[in-house]
C-alpha positions in Angstrom: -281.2 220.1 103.4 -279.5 217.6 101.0 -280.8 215.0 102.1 -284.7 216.2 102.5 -284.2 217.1 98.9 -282.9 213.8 97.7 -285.8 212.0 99.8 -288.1 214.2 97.1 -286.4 213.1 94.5 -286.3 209.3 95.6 -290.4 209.4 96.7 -291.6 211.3 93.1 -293.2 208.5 90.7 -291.2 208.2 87.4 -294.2 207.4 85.4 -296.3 210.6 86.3 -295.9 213.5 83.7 -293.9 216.3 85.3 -295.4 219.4 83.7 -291.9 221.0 84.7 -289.9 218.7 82.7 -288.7 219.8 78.9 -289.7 217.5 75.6 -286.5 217.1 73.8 -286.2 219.2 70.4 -285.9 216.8 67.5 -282.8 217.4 65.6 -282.9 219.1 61.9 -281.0 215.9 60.5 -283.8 214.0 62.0 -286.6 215.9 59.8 -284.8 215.8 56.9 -284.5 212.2 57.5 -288.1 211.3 57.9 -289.3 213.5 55.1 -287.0 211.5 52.7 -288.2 208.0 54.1 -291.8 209.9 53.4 -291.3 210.6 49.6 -289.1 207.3 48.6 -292.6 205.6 50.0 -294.6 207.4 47.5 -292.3 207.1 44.6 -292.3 203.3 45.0 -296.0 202.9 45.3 -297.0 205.5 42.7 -296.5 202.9 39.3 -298.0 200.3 41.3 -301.2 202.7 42.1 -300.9 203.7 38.2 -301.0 200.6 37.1 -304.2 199.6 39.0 -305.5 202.0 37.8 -305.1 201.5 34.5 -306.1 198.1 34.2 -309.4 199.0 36.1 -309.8 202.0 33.0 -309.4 199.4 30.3 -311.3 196.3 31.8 -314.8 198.5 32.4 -314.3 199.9 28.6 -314.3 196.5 27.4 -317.3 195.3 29.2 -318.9 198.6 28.1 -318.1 199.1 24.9 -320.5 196.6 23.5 -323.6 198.3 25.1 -323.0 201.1 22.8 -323.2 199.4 19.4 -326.4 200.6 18.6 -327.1 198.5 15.5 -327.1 194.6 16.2 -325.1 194.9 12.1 -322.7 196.5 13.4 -321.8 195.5 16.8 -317.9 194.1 17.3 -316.3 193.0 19.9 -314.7 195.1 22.5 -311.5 196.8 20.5 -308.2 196.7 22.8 -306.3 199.5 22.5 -305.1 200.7 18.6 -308.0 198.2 16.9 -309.8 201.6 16.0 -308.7 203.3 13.3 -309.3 206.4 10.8 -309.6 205.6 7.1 -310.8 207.3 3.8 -312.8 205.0 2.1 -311.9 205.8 -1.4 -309.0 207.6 -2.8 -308.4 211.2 -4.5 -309.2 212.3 -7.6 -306.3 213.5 -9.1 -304.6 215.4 -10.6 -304.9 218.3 -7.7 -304.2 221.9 -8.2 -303.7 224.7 -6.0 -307.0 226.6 -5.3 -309.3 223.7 -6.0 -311.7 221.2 -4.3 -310.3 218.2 -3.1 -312.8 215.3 -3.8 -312.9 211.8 -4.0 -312.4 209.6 -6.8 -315.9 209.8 -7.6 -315.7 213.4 -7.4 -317.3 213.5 -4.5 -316.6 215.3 -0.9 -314.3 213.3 1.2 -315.4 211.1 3.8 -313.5 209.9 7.4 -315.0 206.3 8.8 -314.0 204.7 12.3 -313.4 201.3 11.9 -312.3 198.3 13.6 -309.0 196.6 11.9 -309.2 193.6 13.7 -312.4 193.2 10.9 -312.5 192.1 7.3 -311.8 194.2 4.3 -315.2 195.5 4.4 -314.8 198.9 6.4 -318.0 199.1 8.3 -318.1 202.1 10.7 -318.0 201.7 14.5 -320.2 203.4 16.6 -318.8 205.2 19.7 -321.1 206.3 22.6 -320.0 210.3 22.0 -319.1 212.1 19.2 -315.3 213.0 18.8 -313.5 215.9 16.5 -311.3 214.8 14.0 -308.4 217.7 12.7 -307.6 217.8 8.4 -304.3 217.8 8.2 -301.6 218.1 5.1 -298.6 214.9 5.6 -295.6 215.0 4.1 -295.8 212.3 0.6 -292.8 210.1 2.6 -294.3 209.4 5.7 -295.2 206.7 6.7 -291.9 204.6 5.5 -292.2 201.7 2.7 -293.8 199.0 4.1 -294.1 201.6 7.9 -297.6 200.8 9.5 -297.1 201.5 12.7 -296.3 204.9 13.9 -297.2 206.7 16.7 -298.9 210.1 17.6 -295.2 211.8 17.5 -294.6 210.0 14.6 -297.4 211.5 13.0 -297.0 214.7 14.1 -294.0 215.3 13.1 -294.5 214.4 9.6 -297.2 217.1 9.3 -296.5 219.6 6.5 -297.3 223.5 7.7 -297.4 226.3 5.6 -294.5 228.3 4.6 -292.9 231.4 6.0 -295.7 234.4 4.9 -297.8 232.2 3.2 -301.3 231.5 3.8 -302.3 228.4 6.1 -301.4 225.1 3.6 -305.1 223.4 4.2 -307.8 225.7 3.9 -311.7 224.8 4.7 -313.1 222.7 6.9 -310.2 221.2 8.8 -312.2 220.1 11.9 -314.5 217.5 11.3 -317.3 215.6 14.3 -317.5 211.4 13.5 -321.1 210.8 14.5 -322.5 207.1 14.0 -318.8 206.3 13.0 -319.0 208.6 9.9 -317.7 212.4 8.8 -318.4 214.2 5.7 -315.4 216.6 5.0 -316.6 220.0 2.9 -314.7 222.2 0.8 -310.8 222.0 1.8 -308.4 223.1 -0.4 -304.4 223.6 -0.6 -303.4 226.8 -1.1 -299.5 225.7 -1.9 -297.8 223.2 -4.5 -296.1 220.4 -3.3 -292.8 221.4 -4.9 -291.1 222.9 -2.4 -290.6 220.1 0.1 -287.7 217.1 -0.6 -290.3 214.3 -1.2 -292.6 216.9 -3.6 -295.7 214.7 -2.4 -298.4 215.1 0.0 -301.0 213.4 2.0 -304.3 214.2 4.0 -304.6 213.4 6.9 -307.3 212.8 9.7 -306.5 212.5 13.4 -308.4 213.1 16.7 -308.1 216.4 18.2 -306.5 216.6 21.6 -308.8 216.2 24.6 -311.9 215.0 22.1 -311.5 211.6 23.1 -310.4 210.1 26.3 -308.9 206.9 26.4 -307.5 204.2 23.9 -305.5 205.2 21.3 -307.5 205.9 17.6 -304.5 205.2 14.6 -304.8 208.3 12.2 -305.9 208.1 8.8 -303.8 209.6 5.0 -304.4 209.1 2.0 -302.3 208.3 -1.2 -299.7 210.6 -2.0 -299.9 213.2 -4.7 -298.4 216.0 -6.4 -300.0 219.1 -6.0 -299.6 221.4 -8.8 -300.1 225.4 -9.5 -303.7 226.6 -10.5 -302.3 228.2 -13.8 -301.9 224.4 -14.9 -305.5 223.6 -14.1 -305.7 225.8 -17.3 -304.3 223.9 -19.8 -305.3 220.4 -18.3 -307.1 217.8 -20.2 -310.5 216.8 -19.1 -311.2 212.4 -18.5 -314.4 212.1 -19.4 -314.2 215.4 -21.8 -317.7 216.9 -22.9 -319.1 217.9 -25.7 -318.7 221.7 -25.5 -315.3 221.3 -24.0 -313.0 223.1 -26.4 -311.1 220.7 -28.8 -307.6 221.3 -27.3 -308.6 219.5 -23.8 -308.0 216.0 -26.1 -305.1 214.2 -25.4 -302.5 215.3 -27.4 -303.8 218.6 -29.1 -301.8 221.4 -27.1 -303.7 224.6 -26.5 -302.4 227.2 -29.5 -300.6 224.4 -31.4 -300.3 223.2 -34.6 -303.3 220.5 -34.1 -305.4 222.9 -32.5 -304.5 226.0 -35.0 -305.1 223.5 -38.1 -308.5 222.0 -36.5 -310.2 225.0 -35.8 -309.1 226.6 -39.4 -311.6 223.5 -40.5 -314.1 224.5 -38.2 -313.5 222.2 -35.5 -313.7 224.1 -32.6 -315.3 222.1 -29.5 -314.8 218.2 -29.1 -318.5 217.8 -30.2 -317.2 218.9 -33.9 -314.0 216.8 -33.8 -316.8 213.8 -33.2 -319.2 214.9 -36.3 -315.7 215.2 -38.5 -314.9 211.4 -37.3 -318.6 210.5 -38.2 -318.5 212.2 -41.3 -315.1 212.2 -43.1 -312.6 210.7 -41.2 -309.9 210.7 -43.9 -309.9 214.3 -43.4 -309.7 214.3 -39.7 -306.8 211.9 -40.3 -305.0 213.7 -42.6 -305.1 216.9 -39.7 -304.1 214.7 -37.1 -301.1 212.6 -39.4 -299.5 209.8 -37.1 -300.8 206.6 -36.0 -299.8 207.3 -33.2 -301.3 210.5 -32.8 -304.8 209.4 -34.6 -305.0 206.4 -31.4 -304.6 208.9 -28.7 -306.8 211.6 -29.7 -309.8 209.0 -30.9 -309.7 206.6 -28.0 -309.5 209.9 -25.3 -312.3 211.3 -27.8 -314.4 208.2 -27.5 -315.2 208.5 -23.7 -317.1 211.4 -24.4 -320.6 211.5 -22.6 -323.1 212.3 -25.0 -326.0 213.5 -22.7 -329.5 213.0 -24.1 -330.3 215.1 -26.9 -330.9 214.6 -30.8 -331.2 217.0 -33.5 -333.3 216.5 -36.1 -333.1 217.6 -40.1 -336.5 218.4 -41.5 -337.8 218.0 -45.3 -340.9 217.6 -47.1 -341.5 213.6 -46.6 -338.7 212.8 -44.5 -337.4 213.6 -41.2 -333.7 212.7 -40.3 -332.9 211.8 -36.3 -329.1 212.6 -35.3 -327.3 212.0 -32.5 -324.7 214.8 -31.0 -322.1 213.7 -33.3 -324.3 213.7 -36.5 -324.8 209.6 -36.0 -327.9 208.4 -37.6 -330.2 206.9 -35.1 -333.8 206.7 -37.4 -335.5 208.2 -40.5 -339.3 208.8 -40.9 -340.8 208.7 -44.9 -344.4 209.8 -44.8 -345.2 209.6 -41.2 -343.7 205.9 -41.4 -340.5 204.7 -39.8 -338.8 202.1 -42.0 -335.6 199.8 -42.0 -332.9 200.7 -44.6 -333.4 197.2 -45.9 -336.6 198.1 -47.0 -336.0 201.5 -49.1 -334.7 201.0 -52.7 -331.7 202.7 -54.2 -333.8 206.3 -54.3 -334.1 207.0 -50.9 -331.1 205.2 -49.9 -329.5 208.0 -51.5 -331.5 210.7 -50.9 -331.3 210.1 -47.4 -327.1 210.0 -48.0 -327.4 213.5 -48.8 -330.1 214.8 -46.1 -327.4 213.7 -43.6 -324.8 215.0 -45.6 -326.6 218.5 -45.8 -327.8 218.0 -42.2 -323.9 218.2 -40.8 -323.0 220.8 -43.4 -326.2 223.1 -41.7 -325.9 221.8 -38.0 -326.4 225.1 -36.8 -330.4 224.9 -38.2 -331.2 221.3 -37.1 -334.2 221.5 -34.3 -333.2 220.3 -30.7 -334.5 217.9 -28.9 -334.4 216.1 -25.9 -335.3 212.7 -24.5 -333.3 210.1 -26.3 -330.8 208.6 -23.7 -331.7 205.5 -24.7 -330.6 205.6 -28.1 -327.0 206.8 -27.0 -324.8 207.6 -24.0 -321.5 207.2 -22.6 -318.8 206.5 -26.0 -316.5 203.9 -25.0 -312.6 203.9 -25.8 -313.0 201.9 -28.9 -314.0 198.1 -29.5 -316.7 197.4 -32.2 -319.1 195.5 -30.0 -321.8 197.1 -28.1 -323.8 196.7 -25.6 -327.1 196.3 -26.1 -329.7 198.1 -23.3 -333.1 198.3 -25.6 -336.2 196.3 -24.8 -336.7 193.6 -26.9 -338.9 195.1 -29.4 -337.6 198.5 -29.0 -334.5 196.8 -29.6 -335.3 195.2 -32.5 -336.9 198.1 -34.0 -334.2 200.8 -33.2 -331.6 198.1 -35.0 -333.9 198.3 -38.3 -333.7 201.9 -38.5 -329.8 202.3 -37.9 -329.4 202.5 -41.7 -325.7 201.5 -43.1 -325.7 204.7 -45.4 -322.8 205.4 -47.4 -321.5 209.0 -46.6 -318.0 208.6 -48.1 -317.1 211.4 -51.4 -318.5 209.8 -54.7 -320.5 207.0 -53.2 -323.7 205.9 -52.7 -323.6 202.2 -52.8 -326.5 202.4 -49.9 -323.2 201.0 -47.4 -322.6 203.4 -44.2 -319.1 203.2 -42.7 -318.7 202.2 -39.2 -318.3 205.3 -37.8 -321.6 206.5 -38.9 -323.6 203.6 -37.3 -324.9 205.0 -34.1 -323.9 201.3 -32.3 -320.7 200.9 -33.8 -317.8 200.5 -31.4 -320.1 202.9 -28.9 -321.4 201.9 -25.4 -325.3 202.4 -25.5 -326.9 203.7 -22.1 
């Protein structure tokens, strides 16, 4: 029996299968093994693959980038990665108060270009194949460091300002913005908190790409200068640069609101800037004698003198003669019979005559007629200088000059000499 059964053995092939015989049970250690061997391979190969990748991303978006240009003006070279930037083109007009509108410099709403900085000085926008969105946002005034030009996204985030505990949001408005054709117009934003509570008392607007608006290289954010930004209630007593005529006089530099300038001005009847210009026309030793300092008088004129003036004229009616004003009771032309004639030409009479229709004309300003339609004859007043600048035709010119009549208006004197300040050219910018 043995050794039939060991014959078996010896006669069955080695190499067939035996259906019979048991596949060995790999060994936990074994697995554990394998699996290890399995994720070091992809941990080594996954930069590499990232990488690749990558470089494939940025290569095609340089070739492409070009074919979106859509004005041959415009068209730059393919920007590598943090050439595009945010910018506002012009800065803030300042001061800025709690509750108002943030504009421009030339009071205008803000505006947010793309640009390339690898270009010149000239910030031409750059035109990306999509829109993107572009978040408002309030910076701290100390960010970025003196001199600190390159920060990053964290950089910038961190340094952005949030509203404090139970107030309202800090930014209010339209804080999301699209840049089509390169460009965004910002509306109404406003800040709803002063700057006084945080160490560096400044802010800054800011402009960054919202999250998931734009995929790919990075776009630098965009702030502006820093400012203060002060209560409403301060708005109040603020000074105006230009000031207008029917501003009340107390927005000149250097007249506080309820002091003892403003008290003693309107007891003369000086109430609006317009009236603390006819006093200057018309008797300016009295005006000085209100104001007393030198260096008082040189603040308050030279703010005065960048009044605009608009277009209108008033005129002062008699029997023959017809007197032309400006807004601050300047002469600008007289009419005798119909006729319009140079001073030079009218004798001693009517040379003083027409001294006292002007002086009766500012004592009854209330009654003059209004008109409009002389913006050529005066505009924008200038912060002092006795030259002007001369914007007539030539015969218009010419003729306008002849009737600017150097009329004496001073107490007691009617020499047929005007002083300076009643020549509608002197030491005024003519528009």
């Amino acid at each position: 029996m043995a050794a039939k059964r060991l014959l078996n053995d010896s006669d069955s092939d080695p190499d067939e299968p035996n259906e019979k015989r048991m596949r060995p049970t790999p060994s936990f250690a074994s697995v554990i093994g394998k699996a290890v061997m399995m994720n070091c391979l992809c941990t080594a190969l996954e930069p590499v693959v990232r990488r690749v990748v990558n470089e494939e991303v940025e290569r095609s978006l340089r070739h492409r980038l070009p074919s979106f240009i859509r004005s041959p003006s415009l068209r730059i070279e393919a920007p590598e990665p943090s050439n595009l930037q945010l910018v506002f083109p012009k800065g803030l007009s300042l001061p800025i108060f709690t509750g108002s509108k943030i504009m421009d410099e030339e009071s205008n709403q803000l505006q947010v270009f793309l640009v390339d900085t690898r270009g010149d000085a000239q910030m031409v926008p750059v035109l990306l194949p999509n829109p993107i969105k572009v978040d408002i946002v309030v910076l701290d005034g100390n960010f970025p460091s003196a001199g600190g030009n390159n920060w990053t996204n964290e950089e910038f985030d961190r340094n952005i300002v949030r509203e404090r505990t139970g107030k309202r949001p800090l930014l209010a408005g339209e804080v999301a913005v699209t840049v089509r054709d390169g460009v965004a117009s910002i509306g109404d934003i406003e800040l709803t908190d002063n700057s006084s509570w945080i160490r560096s008392r400044k802010f800054r607007i800011g402009a960054k790409v919202a999250q998931g608006s734009f995929q790919g290289f990075r776009i630098r954010e965009a702030m502006t200068q820093a400012f203060v930004v002060k209560d409403h209630r301060g708005e109040l007593y603020k000074k105006h640069h230009p000031p207008k005529l029917e501003d009340e006089v107390w927005r000149l530099e250097k007249i506080r609101k309820e002091g003892a300038f403003h008290k003693k001005l309107t007891s003369e009847g000086v109430n609006t800037v317009q009236d603390f210009l006819k006093m200057l026309v018309i008797d300016p030793a009295k005006l000085r004698r209100i104001l007393g300092t030198e260096k008082m008088w040189d603040f308050t004129i030279k703010h005065a003198k960048t009044c605009v003036m608009g277009n209108k004229h008033y005129v002062f009616r008699c029997s023959n003669y017809s007197v032309f004003l400006n807004p601050i009771c300047q002469l600008i032309k007289a009419e005798i019979n119909g006729s319009i004639y140079a001073y030079h030409n009218l004798n001693n009479t009517d040379r003083a005559y027409i001294n006292n229709l002007v002086r009766e004309a500012y004592a009854n300003w209330s009654s003059l007629e209004e008109m409009e339609g002389f913006s050529n004859d005066f505009g924008l007043l200038t912060q002092g200088g006795d030259e002007i600048v001369d914007q007539y035709p030539n015969h218009q010119q010419s003729m306008v000059r002849s009737l600017q009549l150097n009329l004496c208006l001073t107490d007691g004197s009617l020499e047929g000499h005007l002083p300076s300040q009643m020549q509608a050219d002197h030491g005024w910018q003519i528009n």
